[in-house]
C-alpha atoms as a printed R data frame, in Angstrom:
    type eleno elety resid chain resno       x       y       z
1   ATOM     1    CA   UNK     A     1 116.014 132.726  90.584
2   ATOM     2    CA   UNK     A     2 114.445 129.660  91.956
3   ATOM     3    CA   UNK     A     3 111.122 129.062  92.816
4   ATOM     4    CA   UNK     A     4 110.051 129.453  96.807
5   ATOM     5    CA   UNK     A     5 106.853 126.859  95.439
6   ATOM     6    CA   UNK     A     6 105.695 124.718  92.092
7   ATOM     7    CA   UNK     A     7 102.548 125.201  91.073
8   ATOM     8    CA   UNK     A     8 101.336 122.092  90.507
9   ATOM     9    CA   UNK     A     9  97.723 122.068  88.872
10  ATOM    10    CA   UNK     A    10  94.984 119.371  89.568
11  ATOM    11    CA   UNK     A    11  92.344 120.416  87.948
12  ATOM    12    CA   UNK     A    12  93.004 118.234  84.484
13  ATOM    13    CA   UNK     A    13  92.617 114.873  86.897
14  ATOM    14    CA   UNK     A    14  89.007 114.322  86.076
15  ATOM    15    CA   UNK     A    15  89.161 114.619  82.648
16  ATOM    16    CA   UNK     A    16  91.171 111.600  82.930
17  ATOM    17    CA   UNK     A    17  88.144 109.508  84.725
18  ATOM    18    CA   UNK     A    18  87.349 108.917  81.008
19  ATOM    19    CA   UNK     A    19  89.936 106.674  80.420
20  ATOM    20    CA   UNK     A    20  91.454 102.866  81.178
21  ATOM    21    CA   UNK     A    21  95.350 102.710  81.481
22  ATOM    22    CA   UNK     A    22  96.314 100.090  79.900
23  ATOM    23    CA   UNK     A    23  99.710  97.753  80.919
24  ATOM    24    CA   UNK     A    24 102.028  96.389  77.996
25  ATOM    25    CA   UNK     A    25 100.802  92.619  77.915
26  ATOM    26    CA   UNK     A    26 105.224  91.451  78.203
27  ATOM    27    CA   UNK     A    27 104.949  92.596  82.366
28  ATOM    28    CA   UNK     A    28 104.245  89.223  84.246
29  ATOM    29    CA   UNK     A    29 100.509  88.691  84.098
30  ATOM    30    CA   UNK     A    30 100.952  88.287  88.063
31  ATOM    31    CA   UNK     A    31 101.579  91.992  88.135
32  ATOM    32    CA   UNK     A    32  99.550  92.830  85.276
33  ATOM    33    CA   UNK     A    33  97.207  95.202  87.462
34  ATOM    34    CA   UNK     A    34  93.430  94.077  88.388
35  ATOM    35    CA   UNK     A    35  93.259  91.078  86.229
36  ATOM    36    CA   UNK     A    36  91.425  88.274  88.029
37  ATOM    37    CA   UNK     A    37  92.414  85.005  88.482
38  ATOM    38    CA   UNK     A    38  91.197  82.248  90.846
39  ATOM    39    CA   UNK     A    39  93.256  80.707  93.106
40  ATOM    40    CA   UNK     A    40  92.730  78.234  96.590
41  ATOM    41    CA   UNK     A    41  93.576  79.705  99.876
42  ATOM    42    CA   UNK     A    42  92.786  82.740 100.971
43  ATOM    43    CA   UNK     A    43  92.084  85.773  98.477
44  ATOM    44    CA   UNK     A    44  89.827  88.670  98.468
45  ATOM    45    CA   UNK     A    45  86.254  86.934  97.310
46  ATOM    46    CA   UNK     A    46  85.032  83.555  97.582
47  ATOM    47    CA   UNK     A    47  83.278  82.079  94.235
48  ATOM    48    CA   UNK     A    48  83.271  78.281  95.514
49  ATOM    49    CA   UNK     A    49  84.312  75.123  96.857
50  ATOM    50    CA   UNK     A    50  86.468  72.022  95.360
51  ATOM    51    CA   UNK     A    51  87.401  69.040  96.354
52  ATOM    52    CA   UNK     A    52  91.020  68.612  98.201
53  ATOM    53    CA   UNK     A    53  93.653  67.136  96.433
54  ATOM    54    CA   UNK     A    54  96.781  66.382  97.499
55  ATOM    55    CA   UNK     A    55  98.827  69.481  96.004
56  ATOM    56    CA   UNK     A    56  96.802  71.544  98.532
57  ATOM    57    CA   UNK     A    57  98.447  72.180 101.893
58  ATOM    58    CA   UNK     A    58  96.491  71.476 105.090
59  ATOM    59    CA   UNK     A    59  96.232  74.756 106.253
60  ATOM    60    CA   UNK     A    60  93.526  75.372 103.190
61  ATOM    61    CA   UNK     A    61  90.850  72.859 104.089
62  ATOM    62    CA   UNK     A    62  87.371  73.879 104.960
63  ATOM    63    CA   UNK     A    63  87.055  72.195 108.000
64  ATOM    64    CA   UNK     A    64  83.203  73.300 107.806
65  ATOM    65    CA   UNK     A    65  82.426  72.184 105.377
66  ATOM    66    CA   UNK     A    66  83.659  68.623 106.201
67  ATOM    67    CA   UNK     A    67  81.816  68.582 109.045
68  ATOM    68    CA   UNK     A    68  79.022  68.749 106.583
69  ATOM    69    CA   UNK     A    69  79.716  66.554 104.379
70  ATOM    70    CA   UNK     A    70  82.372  64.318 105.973
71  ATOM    71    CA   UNK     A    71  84.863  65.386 102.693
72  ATOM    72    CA   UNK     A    72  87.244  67.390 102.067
73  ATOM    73    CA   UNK     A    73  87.351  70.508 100.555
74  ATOM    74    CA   UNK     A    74  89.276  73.795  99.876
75  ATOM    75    CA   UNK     A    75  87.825  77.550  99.208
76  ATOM    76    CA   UNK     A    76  88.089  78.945  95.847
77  ATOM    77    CA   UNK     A    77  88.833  82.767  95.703
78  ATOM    78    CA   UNK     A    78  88.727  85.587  93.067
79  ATOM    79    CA   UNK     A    79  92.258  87.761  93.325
80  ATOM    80    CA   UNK     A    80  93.251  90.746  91.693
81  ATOM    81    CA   UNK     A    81  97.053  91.079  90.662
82  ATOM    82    CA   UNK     A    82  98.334  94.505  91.584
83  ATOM    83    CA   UNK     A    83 100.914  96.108  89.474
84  ATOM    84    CA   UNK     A    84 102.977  98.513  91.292
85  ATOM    85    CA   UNK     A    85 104.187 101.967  89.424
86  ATOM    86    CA   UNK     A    86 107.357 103.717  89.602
87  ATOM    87    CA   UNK     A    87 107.621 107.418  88.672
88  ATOM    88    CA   UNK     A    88 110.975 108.543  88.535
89  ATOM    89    CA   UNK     A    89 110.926 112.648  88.212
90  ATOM    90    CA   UNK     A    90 113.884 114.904  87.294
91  ATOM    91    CA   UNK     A    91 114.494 117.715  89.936
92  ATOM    92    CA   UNK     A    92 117.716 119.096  88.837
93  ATOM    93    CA   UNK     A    93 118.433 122.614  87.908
94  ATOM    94    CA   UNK     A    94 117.493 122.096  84.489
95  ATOM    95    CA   UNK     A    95 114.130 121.440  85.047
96  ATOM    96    CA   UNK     A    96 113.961 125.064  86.469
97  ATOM    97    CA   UNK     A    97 113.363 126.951  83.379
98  ATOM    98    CA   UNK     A    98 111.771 129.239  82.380
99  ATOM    99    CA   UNK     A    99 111.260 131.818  85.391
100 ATOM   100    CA   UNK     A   100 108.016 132.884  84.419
101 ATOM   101    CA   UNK     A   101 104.814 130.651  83.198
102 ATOM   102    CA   UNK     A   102 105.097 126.857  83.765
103 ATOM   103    CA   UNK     A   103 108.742 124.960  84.601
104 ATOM   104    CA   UNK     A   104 109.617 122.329  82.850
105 ATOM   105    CA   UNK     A   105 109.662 120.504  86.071
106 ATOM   106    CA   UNK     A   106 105.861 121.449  87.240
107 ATOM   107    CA   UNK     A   107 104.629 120.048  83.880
108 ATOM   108    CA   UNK     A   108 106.624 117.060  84.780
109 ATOM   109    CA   UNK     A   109 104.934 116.666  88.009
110 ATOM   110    CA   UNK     A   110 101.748 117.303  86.472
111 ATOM   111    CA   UNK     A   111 102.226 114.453  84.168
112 ATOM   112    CA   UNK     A   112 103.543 112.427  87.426
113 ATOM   113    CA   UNK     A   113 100.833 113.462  89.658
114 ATOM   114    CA   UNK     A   114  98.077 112.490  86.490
115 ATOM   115    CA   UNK     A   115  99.734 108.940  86.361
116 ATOM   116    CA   UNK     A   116  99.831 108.597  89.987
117 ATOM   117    CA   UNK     A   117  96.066 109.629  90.052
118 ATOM   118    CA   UNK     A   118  95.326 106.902  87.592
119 ATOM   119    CA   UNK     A   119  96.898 103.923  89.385
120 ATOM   120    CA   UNK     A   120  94.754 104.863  92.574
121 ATOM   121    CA   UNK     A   121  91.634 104.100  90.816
122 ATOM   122    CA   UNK     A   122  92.964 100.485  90.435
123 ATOM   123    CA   UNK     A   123  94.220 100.870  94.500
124 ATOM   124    CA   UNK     A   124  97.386  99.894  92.938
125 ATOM   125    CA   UNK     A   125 100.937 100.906  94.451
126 ATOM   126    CA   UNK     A   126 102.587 103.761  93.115
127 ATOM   127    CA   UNK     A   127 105.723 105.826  94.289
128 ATOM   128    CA   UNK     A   128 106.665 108.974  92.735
129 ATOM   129    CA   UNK     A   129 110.191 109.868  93.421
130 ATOM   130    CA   UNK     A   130 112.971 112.683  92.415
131 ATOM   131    CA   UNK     A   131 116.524 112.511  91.055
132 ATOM   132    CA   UNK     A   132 119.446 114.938  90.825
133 ATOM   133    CA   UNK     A   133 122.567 113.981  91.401
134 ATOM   134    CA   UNK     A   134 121.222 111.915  94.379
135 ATOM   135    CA   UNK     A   135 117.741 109.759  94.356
136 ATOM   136    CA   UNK     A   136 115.401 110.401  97.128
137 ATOM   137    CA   UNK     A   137 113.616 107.287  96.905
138 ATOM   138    CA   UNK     A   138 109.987 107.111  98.254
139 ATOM   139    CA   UNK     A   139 108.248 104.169  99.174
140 ATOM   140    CA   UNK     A   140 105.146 102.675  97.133
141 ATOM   141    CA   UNK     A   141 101.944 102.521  98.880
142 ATOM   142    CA   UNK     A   142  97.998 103.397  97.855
143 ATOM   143    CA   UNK     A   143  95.465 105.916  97.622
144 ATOM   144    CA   UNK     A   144  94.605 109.152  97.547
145 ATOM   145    CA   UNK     A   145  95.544 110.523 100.467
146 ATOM   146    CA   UNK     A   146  99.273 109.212  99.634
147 ATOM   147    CA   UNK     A   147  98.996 111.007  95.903
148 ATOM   148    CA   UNK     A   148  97.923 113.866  98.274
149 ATOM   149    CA   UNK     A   149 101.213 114.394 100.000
150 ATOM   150    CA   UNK     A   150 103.670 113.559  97.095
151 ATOM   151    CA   UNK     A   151 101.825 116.465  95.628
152 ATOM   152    CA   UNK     A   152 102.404 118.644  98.618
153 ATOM   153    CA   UNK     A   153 106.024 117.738  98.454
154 ATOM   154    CA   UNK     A   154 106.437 118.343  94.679
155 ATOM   155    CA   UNK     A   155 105.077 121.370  95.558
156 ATOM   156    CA   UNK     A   156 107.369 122.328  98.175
157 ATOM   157    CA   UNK     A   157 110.624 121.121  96.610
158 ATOM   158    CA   UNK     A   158 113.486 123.783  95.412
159 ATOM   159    CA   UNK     A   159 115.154 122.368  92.559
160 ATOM   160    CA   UNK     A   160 119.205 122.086  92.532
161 ATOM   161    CA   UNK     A   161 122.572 119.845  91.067
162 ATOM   162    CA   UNK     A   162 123.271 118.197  87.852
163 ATOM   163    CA   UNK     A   163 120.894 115.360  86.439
164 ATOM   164    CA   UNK     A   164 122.566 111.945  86.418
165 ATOM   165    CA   UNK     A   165 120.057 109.573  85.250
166 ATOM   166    CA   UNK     A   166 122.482 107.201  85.080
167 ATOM   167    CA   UNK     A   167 123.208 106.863  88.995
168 ATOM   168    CA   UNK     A   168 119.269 107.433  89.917
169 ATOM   169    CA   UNK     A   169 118.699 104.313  87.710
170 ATOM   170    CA   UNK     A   170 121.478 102.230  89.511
171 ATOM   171    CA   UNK     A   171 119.924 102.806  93.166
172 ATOM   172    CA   UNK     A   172 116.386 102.595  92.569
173 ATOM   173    CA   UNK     A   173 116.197  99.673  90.387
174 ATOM   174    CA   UNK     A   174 117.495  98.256  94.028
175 ATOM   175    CA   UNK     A   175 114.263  99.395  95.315
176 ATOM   176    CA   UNK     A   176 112.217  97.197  92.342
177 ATOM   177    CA   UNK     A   177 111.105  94.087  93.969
178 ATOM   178    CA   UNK     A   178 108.641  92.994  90.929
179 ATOM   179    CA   UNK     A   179 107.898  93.412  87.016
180 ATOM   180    CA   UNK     A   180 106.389  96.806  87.465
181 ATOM   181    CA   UNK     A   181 105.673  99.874  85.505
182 ATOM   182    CA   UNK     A   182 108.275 102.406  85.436
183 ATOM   183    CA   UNK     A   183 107.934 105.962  84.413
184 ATOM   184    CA   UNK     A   184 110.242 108.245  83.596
185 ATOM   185    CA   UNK     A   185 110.501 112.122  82.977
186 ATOM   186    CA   UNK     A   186 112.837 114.383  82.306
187 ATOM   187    CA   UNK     A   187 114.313 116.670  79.702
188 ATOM   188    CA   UNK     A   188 117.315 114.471  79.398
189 ATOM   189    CA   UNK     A   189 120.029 116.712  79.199
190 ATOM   190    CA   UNK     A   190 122.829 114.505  79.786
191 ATOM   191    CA   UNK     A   191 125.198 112.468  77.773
192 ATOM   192    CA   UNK     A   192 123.528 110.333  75.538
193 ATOM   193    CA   UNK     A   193 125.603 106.887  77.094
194 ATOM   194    CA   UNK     A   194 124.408 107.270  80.769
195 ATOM   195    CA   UNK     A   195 121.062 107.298  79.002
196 ATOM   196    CA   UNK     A   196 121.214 104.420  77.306
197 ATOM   197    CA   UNK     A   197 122.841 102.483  80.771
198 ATOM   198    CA   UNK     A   198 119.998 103.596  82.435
199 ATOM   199    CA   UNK     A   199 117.119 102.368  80.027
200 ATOM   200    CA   UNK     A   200 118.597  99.247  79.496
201 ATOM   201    CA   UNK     A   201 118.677  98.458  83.262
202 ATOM   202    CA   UNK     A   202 115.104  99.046  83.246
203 ATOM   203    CA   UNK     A   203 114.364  97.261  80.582
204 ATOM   204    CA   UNK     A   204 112.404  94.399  82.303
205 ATOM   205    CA   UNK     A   205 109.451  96.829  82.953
206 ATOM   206    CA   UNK     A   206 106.837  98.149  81.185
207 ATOM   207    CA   UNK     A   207 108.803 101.269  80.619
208 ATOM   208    CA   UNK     A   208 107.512 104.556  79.486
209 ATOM   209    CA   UNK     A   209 110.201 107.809  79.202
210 ATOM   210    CA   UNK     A   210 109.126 111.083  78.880
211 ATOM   211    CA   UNK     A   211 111.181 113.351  77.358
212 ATOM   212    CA   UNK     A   212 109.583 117.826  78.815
213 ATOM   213    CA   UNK     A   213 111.226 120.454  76.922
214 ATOM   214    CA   UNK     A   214 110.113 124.282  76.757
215 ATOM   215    CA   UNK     A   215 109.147 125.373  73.617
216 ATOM   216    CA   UNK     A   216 112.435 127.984  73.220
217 ATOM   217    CA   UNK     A   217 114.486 124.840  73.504
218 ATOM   218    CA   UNK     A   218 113.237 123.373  70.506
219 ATOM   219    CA   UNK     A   219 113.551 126.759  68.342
220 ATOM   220    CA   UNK     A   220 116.192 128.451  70.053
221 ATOM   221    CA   UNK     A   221 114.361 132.227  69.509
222 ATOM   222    CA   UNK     A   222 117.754 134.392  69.681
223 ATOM   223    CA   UNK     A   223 120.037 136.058  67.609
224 ATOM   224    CA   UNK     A   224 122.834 137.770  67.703
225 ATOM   225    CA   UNK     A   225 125.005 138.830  71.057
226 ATOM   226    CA   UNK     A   226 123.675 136.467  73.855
227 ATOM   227    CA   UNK     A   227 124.541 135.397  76.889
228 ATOM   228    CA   UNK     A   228 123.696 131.285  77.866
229 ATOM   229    CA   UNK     A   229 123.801 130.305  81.188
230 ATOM   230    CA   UNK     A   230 124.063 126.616  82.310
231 ATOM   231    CA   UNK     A   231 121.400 126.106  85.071
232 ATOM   232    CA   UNK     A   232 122.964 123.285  86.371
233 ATOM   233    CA   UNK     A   233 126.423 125.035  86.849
234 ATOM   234    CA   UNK     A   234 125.298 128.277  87.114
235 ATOM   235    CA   UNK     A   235 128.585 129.110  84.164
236 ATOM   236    CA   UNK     A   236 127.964 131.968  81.931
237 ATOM   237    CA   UNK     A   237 128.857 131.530  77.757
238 ATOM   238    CA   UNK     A   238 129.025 134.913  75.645
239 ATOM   239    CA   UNK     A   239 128.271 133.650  72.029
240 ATOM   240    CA   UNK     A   240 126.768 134.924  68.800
241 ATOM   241    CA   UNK     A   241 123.891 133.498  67.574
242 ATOM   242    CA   UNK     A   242 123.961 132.981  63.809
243 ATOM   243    CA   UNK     A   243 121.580 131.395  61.694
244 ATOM   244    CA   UNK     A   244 123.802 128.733  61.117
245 ATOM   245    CA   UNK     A   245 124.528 128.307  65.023
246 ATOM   246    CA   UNK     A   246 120.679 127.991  65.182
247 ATOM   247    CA   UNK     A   247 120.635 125.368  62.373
248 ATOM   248    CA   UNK     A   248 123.748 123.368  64.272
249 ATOM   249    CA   UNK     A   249 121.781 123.295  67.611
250 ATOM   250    CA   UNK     A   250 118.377 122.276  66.932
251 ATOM   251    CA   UNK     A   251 119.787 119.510  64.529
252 ATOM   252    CA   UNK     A   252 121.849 118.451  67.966
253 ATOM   253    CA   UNK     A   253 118.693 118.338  69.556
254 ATOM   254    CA   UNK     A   254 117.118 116.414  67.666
255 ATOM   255    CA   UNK     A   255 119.959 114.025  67.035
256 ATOM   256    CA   UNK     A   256 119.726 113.222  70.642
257 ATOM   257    CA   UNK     A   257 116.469 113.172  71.310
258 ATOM   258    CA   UNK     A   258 116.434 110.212  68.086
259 ATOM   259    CA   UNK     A   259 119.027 108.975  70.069
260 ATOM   260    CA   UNK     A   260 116.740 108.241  73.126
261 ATOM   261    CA   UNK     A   261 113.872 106.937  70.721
262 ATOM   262    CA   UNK     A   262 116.217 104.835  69.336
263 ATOM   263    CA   UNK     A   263 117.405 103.153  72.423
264 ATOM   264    CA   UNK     A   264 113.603 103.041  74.190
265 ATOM   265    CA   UNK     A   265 112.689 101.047  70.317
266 ATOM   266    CA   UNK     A   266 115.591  98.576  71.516
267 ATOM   267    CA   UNK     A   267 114.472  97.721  74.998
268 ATOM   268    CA   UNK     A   268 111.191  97.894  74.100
269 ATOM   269    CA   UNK     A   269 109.876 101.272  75.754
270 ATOM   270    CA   UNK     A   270 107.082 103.897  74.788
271 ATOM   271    CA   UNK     A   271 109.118 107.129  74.231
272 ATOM   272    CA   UNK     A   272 107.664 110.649  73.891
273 ATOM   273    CA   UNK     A   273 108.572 114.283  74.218
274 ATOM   274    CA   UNK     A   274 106.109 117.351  75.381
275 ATOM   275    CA   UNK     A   275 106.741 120.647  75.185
276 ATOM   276    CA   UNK     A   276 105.104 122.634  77.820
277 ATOM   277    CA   UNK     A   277 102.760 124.754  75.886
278 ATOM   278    CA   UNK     A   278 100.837 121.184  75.431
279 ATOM   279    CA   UNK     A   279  97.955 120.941  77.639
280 ATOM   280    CA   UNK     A   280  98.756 118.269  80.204
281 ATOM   281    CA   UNK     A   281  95.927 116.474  78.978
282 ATOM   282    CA   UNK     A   282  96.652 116.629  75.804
283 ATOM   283    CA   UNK     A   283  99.457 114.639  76.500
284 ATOM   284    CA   UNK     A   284  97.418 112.033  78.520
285 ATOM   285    CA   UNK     A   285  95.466 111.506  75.307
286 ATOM   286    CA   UNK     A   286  98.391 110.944  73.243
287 ATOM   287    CA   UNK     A   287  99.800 108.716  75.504
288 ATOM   288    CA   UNK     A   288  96.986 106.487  76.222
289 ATOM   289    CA   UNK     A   289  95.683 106.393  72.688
290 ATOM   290    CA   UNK     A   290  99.249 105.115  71.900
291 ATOM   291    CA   UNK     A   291  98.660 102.267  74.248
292 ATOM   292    CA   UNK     A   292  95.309 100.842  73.636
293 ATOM   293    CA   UNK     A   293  97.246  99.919  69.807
């Protein structure tokens, strides 16, 4: 049955107040998010004057100030580099699961929403956008009342189609204009290659991947005569559910979540997987705490 709303929860977003989010020092210290550096021209704060040399267009002389003092001069101003963040969020079927207590995919948007929330204390740019199949790609832009309404549309969206990572990857990373951070989340239940296409082409960013599973997914808590059914496809498998069968599929599991680590190790990307009994903070904590290494 799919959900009529996600229920997003908000209330974790203060405990985060506590803490700086750091940026992997390899994005271009010209997106490297509020780091100040001093530059002629215009900017945001002026800290001075100094003389005009002849690298300095025209356009940047104080013309006051040479009335003054019959030299030339330019203003000196204090900048901040922005980094802009990408949050790419799996909306597939998949994500649907379980029917009661907390979806895979509203923990996901928790742990979207709690980034977003973070970059608007720096004013930095964020964009959270959702994948199937297709990509609906939102723009970056600031504040609050813009981490406002991608909440109201998280919670508003009905979940359908397959995941393909692969193709979400391909048009978005269109939509990338700059070294940026790049987050992505989803339980990653596709083939293993389309994975690895897809992390590699993002490779250039400060990349962090986010791997949300329920807690039965990891165990696998049946036995016996069962009935699976494929979210995505909505196809029906009768099997028996052996101990062995049990061994076989968590050991698959794992094998491809490895996999995933493996690959993130390679380009250079923070990889992690939450089950959904974590509190969302808890993850936060972990993830932060990784960074500041």
């Amino acid at each position: 049955m799919t959900r009529t709303k996600q229920k997003i929860e908000t209330d974790f977003f203060k405990q985060l107040d506590r803490f700086t989010f750091s940026v992997r020092k390899r994005v271009s210290a010209v997106y490297a998010g509020n780091r100040p550096s001093i530059r002629s021209g215009h900017g945001i704060d002026t800290i001075g004057f100094r003389e005009y040399d002849s690298s300095d267009a025209l356009k940047d002389i104080d013309w006051k100030a040479y009335a003054r003092t019959e030299k030339l001069y330019v203003r000196q101003f204090e900048e901040e580099k922005t980094l802009t963040t990408h949050i790419l969020l799996d909306a597939s079927k998949s994500m649907d699961y379980p029917e009661k207590g907390t979806s895979k995919f509203e923990y996901s948007a928790m742990l979207a929403a709690g980034f977003a929330y973070m970059v608007t204390r720096y004013n930095d740019r964020f964009a959270i956008s959702t994948f199937t199949d297709e990509i609906e790609i939102n723009k970056p832009s600031r504040g609050r009342k813009n981490l406002m309404r991608a909440i109201d549309r998280l919670s508003e969206l009905e979940l359908s189609g397959k995941t393909s990572i692969g193709e979400a990857v391909i048009k978005y990373s269109r939509e990338i204009k700059s070294m940026s951070l790049v987050i992505l989340i989803s339980d990653f239940m596709q083939e293993p290659e389309a994975i690895d296409t897809a992390l590699h082409r993002l490779s250039n960013h400060d990349l962090i991947v986010i791997q949300v599973l329920d807690p039965a997914e990891k165990v696998l808590p049946l036995k016996g005569n069962s009935k699976l059914i494929d979210l995505e496809t909505g196809e029906e498998i009768s099997t028996y559910i052996s101990d062995n069968f049990k061994e076989r599929y968590i050991k698959k599991l794992d094998d491809h979540s490895a996999r995933i680590k493996k690959t993130c190790v390679k380009v250079g990307a923070e990889f992690y997987t939450f089950t959904t009994d974590t509190p969302v903070f808890d993850a936060f904590y972990y993830t932060i705490r990784r960074r500041r290494r």
